[in-house]
C-alpha positions as MATLAB code, in Angstrom:
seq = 'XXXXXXXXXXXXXXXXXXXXXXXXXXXXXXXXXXXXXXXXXXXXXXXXXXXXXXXXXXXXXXXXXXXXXXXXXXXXXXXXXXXXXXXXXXXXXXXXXXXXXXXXXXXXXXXXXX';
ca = [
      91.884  189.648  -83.865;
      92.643  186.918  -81.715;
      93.053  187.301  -77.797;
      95.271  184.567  -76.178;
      97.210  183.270  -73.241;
     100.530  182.987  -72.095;
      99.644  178.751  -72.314;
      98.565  179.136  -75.753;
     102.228  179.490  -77.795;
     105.354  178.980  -77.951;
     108.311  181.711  -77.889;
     111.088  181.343  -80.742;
     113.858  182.930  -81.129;
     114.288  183.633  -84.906;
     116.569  185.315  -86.881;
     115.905  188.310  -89.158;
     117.373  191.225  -91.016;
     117.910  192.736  -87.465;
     119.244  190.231  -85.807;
     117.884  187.603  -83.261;
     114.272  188.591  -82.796;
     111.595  186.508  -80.036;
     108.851  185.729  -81.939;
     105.129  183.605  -81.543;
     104.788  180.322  -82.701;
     100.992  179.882  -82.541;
      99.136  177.207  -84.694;
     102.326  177.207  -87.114;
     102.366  180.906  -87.509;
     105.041  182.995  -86.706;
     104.093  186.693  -84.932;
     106.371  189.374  -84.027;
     105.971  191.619  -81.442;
     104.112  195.464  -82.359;
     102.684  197.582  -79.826;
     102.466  197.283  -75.922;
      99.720  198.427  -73.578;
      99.359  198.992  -70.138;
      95.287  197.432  -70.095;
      93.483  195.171  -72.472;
      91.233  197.553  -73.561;
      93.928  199.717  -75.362;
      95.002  196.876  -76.936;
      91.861  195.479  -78.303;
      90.744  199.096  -79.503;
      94.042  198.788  -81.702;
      93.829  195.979  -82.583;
      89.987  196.674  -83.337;
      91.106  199.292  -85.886;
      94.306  197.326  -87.217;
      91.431  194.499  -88.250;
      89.466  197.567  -89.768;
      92.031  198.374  -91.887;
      92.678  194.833  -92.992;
      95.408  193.791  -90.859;
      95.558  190.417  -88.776;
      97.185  190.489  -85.046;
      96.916  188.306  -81.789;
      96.557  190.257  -78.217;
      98.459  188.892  -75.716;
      98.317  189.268  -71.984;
     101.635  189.096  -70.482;
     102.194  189.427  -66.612;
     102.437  193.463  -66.443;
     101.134  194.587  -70.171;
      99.232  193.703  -73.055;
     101.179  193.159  -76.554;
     100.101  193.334  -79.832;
     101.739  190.282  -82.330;
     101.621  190.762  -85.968;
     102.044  187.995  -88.430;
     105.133  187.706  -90.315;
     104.175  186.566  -93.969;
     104.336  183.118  -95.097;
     106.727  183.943  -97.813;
     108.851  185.808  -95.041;
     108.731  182.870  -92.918;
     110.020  180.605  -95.531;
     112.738  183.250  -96.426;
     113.934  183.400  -92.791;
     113.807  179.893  -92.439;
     115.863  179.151  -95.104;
     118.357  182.209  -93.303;
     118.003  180.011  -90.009;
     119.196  176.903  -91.589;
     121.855  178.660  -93.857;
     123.301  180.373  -90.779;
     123.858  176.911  -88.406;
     125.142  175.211  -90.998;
     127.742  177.983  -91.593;
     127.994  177.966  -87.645;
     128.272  174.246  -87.242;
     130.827  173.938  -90.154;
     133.058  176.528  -88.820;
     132.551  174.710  -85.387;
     133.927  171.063  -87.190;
     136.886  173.365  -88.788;
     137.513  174.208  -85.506;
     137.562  171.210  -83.843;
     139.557  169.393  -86.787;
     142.397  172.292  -86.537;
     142.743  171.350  -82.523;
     142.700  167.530  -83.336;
     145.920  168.084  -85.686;
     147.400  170.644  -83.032;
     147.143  167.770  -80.856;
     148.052  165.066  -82.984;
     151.842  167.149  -84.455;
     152.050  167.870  -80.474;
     152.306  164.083  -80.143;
     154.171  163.420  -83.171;
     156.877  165.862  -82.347;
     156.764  164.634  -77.935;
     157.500  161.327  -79.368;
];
């Protein structure tokens, strides 16, 4: 169990079986958001007992509740990251199919003006 700050990550937004999730990036791992709690003693007490059962998770203090993060595996991480990159390049090549369909709109709308 690790308590930490709203200075000490970064938010990502990543993209998983369902859909575009925000996610932690802290020290290179990736945490997804669990359980919320309305004081930091709930929180910890769960978190407490998660650890006891032999699970990892951050507490975070956020500006009007406390969140529980869980780690998302290393092997899951990979897996969506290779997902990430698979979907913009998908995105950016239908974007440059796009843009090359307009350019010979254009062009046969000069061709045929002049």
């Amino acid at each position: 169990m690790m308590l930490i700050s709203l200075t000490d990550y970064e938010l990502v937004d990543i993209i998983t079986p369902l859909g575009i999730e925000q996610a932690i990036d802290y020290l290179g791992q990736l945490f997804l958001p669990a359980e919320t709690y309305k004081n930091s003693d709930d929180a910890i007490n769960a978190c407490r007992a998660d650890l006891e059962s032999g699970l990892f998770s951050i507490v975070v203090q956020e500006p009007n509740q406390v969140r529980i993060w869980c780690p998302i595996p290393r092997q899951m991480q990979t897996e969506l990251l290779d997902l990430n990159i698979a979907k913009l390049i998908k995105e950016i090549d239908r974007e440059i199919s796009v843009r090359e369909a307009n350019e010979a709109i254009a062009a046969d709308s000069y061709h045929l003006a002049a």
